[in-house]
Every structure is written in structure tokens, then in C-alpha cells.
FILOTOR-895187 format. One record per residue: chain; x, y, z of N, C-alpha, C in turn; residue number from 0. Coordinates in nm, 4 decimals. Layout:
BEGIN
+-------+----------+----------+----------+----------+----------+----------+----------+----------+----------+-----+
: chain :   n_east :  n_north :     n_up :  ca_east : ca_north :    ca_up :   c_east :  c_north :     c_up :   n :
+-------+----------+----------+----------+----------+----------+----------+----------+----------+----------+-----+
:     A :        X :        Y :        Z :        X :        Y :        Z :        X :        Y :        Z : NUM :
...
+-------+----------+----------+----------+----------+----------+----------+----------+----------+----------+-----+
***
This chain:
BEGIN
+-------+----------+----------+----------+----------+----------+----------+----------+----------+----------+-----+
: chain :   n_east :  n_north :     n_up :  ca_east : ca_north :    ca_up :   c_east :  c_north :     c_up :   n :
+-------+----------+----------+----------+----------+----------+----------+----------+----------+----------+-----+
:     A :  10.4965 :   9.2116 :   3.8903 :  10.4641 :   9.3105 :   3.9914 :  10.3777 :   9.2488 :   4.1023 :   0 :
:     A :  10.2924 :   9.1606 :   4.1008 :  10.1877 :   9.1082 :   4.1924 :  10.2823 :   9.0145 :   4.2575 :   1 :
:     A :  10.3857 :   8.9419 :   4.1884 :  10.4816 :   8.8737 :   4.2917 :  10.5533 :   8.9403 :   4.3710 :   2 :
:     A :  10.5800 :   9.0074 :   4.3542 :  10.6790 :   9.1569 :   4.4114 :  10.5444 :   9.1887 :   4.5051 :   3 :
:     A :  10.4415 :   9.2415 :   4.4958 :  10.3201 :   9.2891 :   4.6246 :  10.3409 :   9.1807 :   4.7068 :   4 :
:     A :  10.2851 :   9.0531 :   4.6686 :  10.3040 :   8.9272 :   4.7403 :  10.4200 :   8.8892 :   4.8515 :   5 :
:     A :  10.5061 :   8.8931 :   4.7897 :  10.6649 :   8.8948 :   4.8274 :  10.6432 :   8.9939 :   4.9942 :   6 :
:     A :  10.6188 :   9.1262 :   4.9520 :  10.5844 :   9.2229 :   5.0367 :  10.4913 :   9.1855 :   5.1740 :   7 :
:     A :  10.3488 :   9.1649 :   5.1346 :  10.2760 :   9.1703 :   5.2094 :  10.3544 :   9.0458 :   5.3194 :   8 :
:     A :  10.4036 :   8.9169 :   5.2894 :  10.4595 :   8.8332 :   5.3516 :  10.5752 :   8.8974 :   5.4122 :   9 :
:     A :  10.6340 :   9.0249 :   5.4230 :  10.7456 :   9.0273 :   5.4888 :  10.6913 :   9.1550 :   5.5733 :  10 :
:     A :  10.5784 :   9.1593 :   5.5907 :  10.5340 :   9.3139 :   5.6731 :  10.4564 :   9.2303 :   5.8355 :  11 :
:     A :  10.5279 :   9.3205 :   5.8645 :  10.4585 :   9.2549 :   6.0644 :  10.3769 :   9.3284 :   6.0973 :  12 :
:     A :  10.2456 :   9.3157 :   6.1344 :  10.1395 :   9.3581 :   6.1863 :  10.0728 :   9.2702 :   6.3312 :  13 :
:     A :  10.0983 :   9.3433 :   6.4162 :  10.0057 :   9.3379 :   6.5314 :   9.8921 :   9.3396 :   6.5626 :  14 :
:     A :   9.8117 :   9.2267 :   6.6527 :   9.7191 :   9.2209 :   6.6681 :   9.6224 :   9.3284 :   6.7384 :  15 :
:     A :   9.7102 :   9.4010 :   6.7698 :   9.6956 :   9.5221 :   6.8932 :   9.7364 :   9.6781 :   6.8570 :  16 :
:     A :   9.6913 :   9.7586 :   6.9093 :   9.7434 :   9.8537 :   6.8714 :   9.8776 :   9.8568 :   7.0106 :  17 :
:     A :   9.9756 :   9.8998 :   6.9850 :  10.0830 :   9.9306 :   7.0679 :  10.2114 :   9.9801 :   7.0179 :  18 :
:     A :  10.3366 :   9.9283 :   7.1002 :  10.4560 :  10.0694 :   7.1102 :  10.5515 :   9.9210 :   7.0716 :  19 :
:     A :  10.6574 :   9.9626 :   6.9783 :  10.7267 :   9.8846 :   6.9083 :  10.8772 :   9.8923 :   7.0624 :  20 :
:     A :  10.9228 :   9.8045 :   7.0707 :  11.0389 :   9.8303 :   7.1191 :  11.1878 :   9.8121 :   7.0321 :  21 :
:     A :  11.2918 :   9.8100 :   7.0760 :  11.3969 :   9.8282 :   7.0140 :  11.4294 :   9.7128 :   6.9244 :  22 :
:     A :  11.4383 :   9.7327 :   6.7804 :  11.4680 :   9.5866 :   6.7123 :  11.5506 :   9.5384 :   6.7490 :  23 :
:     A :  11.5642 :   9.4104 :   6.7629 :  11.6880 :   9.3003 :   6.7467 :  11.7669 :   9.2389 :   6.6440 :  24 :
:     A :  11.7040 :   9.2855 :   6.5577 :  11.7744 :   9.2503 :   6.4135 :  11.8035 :   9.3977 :   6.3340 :  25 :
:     A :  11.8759 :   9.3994 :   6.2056 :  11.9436 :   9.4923 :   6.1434 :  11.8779 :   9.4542 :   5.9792 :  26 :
:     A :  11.8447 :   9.6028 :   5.9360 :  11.8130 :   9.6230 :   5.7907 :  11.9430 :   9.5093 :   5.7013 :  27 :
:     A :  11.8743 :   9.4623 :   5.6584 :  11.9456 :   9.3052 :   5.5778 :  11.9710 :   9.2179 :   5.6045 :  28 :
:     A :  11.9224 :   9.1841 :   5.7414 :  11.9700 :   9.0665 :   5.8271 :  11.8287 :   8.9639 :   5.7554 :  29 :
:     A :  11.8772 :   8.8114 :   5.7291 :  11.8461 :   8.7488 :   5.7365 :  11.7309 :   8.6713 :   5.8622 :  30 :
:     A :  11.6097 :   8.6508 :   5.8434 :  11.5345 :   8.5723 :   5.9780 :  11.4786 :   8.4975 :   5.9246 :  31 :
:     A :  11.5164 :   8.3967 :   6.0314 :  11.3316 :   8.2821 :   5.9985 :  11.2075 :   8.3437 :   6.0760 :  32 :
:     A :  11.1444 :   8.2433 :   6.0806 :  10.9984 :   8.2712 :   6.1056 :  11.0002 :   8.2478 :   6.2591 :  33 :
:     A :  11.0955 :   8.2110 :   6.3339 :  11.0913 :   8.2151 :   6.4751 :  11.1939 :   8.3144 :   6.5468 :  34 :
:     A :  11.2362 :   8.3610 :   6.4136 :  11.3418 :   8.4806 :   6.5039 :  11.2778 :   8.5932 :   6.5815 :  35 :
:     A :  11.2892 :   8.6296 :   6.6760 :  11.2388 :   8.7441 :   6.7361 :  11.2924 :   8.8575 :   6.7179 :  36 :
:     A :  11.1958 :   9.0194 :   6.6248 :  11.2818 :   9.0906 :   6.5712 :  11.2680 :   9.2099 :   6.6344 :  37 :
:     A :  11.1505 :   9.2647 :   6.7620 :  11.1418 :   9.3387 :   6.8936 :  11.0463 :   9.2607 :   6.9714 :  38 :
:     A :  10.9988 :   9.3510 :   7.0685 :  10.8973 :   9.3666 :   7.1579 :  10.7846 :   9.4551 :   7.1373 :  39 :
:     A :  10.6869 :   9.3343 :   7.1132 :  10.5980 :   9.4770 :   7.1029 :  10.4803 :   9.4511 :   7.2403 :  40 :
:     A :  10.4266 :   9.5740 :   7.2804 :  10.3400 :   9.5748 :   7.3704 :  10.2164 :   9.6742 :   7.3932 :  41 :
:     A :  10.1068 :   9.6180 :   7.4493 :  10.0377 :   9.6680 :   7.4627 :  10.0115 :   9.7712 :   7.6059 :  42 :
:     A :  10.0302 :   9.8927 :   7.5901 :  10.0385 :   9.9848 :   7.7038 :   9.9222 :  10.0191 :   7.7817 :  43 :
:     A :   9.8137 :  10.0414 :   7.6950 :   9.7175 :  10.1039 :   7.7452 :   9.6525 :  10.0553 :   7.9079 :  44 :
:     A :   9.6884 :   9.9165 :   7.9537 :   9.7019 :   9.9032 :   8.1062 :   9.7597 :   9.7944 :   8.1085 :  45 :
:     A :   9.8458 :   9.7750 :   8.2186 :   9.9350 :   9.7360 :   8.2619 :   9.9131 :   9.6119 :   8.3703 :  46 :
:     A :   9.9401 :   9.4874 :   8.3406 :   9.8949 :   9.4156 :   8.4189 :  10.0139 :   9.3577 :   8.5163 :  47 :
:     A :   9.9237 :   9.3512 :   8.6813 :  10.0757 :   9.3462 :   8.7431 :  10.0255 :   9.1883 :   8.8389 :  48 :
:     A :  10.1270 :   9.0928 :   8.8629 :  10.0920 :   9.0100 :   8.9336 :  10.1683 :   9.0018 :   9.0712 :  49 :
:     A :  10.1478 :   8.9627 :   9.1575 :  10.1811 :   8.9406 :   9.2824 :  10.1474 :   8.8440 :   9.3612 :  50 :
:     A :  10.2112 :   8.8211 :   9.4926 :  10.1597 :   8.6907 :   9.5831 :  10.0808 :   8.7664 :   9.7209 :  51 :
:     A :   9.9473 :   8.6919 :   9.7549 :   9.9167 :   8.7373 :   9.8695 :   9.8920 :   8.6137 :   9.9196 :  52 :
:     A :   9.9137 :   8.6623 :  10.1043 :   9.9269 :   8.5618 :  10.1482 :   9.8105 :   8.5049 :  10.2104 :  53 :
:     A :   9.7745 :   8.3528 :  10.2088 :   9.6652 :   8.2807 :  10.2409 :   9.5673 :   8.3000 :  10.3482 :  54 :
:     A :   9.6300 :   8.4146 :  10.4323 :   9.5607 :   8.4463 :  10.5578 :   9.4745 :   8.6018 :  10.4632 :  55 :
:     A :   9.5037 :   8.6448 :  10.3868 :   9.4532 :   8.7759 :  10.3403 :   9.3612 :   8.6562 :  10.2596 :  56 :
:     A :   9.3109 :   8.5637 :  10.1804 :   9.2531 :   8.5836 :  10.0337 :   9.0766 :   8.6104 :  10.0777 :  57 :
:     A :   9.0653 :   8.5615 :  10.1897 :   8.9159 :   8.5989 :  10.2356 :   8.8372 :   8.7687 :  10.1880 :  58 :
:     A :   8.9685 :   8.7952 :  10.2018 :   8.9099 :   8.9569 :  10.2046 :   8.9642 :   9.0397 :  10.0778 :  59 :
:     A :   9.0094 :   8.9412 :   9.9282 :   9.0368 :   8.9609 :   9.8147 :   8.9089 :   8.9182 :   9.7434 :  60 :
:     A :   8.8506 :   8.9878 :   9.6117 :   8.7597 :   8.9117 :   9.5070 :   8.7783 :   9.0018 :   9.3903 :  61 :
:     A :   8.7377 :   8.9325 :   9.2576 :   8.8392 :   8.9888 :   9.1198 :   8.7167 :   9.1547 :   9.1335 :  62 :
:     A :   8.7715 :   9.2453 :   9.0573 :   8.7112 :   9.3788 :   9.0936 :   8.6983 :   9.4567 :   9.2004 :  63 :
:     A :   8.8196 :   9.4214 :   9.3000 :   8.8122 :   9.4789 :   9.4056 :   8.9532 :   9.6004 :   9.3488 :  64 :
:     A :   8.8964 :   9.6893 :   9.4180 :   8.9769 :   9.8366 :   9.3490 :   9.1644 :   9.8124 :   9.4402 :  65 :
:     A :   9.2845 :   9.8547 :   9.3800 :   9.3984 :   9.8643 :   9.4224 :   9.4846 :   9.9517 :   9.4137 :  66 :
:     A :   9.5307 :   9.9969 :   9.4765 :   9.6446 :  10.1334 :   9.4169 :   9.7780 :  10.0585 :   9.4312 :  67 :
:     A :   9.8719 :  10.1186 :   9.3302 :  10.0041 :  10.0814 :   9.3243 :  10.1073 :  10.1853 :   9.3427 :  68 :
:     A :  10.1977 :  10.2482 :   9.3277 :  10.3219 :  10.3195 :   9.3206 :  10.4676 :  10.2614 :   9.2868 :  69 :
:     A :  10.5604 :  10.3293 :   9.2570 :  10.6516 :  10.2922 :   9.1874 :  10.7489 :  10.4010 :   9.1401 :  70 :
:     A :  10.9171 :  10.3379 :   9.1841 :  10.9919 :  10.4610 :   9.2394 :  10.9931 :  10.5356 :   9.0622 :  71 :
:     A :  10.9513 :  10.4723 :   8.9482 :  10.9768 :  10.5254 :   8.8289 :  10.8819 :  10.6787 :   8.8503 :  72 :
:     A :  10.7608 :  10.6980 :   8.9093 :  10.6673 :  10.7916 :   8.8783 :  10.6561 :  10.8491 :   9.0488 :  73 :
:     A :  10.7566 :  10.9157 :   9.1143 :  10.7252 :  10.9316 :   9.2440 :  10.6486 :  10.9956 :   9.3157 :  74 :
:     A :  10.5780 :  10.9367 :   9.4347 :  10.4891 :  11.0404 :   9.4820 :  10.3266 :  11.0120 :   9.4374 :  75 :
:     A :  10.3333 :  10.9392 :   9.2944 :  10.2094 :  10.9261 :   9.2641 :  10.1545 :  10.7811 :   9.2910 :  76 :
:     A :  10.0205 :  10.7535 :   9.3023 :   9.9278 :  10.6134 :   9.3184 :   9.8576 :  10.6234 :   9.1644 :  77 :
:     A :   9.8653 :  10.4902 :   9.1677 :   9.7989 :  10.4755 :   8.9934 :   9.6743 :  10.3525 :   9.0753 :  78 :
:     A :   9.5480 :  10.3804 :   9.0308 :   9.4392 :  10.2915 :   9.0394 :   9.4195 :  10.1705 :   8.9432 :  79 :
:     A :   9.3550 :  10.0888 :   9.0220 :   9.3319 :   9.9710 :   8.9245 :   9.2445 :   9.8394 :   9.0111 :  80 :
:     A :   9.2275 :   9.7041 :   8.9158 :   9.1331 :   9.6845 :   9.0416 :   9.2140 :   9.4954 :   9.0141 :  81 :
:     A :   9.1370 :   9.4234 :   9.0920 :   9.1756 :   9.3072 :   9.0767 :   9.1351 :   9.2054 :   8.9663 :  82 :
:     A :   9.1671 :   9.1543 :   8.8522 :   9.1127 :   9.1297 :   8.7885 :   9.1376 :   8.9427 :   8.7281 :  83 :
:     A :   9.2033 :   8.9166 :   8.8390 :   9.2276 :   8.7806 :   8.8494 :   9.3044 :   8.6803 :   8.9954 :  84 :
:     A :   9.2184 :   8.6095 :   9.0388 :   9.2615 :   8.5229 :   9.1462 :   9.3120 :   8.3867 :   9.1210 :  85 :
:     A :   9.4191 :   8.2952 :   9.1562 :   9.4912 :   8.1890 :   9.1259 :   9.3506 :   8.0737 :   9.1942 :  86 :
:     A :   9.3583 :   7.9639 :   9.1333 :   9.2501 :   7.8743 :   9.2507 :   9.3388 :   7.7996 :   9.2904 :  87 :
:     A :   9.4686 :   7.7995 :   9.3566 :   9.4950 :   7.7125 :   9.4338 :   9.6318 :   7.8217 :   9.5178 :  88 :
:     A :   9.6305 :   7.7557 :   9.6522 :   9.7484 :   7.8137 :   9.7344 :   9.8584 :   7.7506 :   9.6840 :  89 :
:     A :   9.9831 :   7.8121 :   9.7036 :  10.0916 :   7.7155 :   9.6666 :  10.1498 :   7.6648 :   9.8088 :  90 :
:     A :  10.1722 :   7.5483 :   9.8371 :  10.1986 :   7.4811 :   9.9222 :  10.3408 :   7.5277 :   9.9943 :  91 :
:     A :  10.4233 :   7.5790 :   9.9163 :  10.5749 :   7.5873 :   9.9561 :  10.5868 :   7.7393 :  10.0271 :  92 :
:     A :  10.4864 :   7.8407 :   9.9828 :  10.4853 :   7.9710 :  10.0303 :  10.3472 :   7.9862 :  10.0695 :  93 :
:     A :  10.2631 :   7.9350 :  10.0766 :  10.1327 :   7.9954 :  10.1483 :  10.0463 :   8.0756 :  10.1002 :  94 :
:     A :  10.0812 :   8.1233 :   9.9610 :  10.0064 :   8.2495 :   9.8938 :   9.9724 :   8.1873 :   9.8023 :  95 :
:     A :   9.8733 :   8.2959 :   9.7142 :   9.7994 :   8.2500 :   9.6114 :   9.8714 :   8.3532 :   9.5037 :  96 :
:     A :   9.8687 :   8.3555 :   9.3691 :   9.8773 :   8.4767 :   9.3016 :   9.7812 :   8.5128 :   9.2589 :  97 :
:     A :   9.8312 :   8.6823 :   9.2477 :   9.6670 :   8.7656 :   9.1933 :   9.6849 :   8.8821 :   9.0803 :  98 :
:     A :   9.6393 :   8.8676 :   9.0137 :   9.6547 :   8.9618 :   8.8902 :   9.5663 :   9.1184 :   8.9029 :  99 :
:     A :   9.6355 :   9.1646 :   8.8663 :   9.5614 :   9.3418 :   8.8285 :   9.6175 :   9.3599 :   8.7402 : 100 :
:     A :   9.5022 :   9.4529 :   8.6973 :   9.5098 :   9.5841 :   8.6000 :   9.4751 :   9.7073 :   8.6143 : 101 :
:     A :   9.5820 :   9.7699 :   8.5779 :   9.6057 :   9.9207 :   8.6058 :   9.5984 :   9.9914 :   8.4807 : 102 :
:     A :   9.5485 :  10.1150 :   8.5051 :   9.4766 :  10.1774 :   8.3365 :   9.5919 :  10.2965 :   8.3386 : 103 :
:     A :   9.6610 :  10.2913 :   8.2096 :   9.7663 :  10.3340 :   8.2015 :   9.7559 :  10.4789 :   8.0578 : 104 :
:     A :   9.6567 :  10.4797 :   8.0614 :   9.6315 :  10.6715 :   8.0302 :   9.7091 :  10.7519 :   7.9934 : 105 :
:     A :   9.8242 :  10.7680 :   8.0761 :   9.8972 :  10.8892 :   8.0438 :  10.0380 :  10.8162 :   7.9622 : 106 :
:     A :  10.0382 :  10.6953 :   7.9996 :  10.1859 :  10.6020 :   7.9438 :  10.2569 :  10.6115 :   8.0427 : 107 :
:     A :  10.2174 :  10.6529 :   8.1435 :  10.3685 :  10.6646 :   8.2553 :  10.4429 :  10.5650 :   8.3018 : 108 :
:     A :  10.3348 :  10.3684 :   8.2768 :  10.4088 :  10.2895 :   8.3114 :  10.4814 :  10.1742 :   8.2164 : 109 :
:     A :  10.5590 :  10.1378 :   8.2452 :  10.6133 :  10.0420 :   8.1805 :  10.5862 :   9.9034 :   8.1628 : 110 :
:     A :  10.5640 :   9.7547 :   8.0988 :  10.5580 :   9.6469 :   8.1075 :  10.7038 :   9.5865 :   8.2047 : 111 :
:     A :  10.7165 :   9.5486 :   8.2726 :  10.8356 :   9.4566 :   8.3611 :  10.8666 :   9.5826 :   8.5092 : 112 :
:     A :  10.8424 :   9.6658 :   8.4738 :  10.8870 :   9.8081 :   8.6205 :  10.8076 :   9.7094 :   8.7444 : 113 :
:     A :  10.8731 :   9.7725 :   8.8118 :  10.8101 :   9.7364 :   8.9782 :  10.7424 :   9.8248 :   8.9899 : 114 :
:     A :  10.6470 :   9.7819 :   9.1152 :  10.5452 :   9.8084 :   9.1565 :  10.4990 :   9.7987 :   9.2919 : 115 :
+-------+----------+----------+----------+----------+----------+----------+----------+----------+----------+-----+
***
């Protein structure tokens, strides 16, 4: 019986996070190794979005500066959030830097990969 628990506890997936399972990729009896990927899982509670701004704006960017977003999924509405990461270098080929936010996602209305 303790091999059988054992057996168990090694085949149960637990997340580091609390979050929202997405659609499996594998099927009740399917065979996996240890690198198969068997969903998506993610963390919702805010939503981090990246983008390029361009080198003539970064003067007047710094991390905690507040941002609103929108997005044709939730229309009509602005979701708040602030800046919570700056790239340290321009990229030479486009002129911009990238910049990270996070947006506090409360109600669940947004998705991980949606535009913004």
C-alpha cells in the first residue's frame, strides 16, 4: 500500500501558484515522460503585458509609473496598471526599448496572450 501512495504522490502535478488549468494535451491513459507537456497552467491574478516604446519617449517612462490598457475582448473598458519593468538597453534595429506592466486582473476579465 505505501508503494501504491508513493507511486501516486509521483504522478500528481502541483503548481507552484495558485491558478486556472488550461485544456489538457494529453488523454486519461496516455503514456508521458517527464518533459511532455500535459496543459497550461497560469497565473491570472495580473496580467503582465510587454511592449516597445520608442527611444524618444523613455525620458518620461520610470518602473511604477501608472498605465491604462484596453482591449477589443472587454469593450469600452480601461484596466489600470503601472510599469513594472524597463529594458537597459535600446535595440539598435528599431529604436525602442521594451517595457513591462502589470495589470491587476480582479475580476478575470483578461487573458494571458490577448492584445492589448
Amino acid at each position: 500500500m505505501e508503494q501504491v501512495r508513493l507511486g501516486l504522490d509521483d504522478r500528481t502535478l502541483r503548481a507552484p501558484f495558485d491558478g486556472v488549468s488550461g485544456l489538457a494535451s494529453v488523454e486519461e491513459g496516455d503514456r508521458i515522460g517527464a518533459d511532455d507537456p500535459i496543459a497550461r497552467y497560469d497565473d491570472r491574478s495580473r496580467i503582465l503585458v510587454e511592449f516597445d516604446l520608442p527611444e524618444a519617449l523613455l525620458s518620461r517612462v520610470r518602473t511604477s509609473l501608472a498605465i491604462s490598457a484596453q482591449t477589443p475582448a472587454v469593450n469600452g473598458r480601461r484596466f489600470g496598471g503601472e510599469i513594472v519593468a524597463i529594458d537597459s538597453r535600446v535595440e539598435a534595429a528599431t529604436r525602442t526599448a521594451r517595457m513591462r506592466a502589470a495589470i491587476d486582473n480582479n475580476g478575470d476579465l483578461l487573458r494571458p496572450g490577448a492584445s492589448l
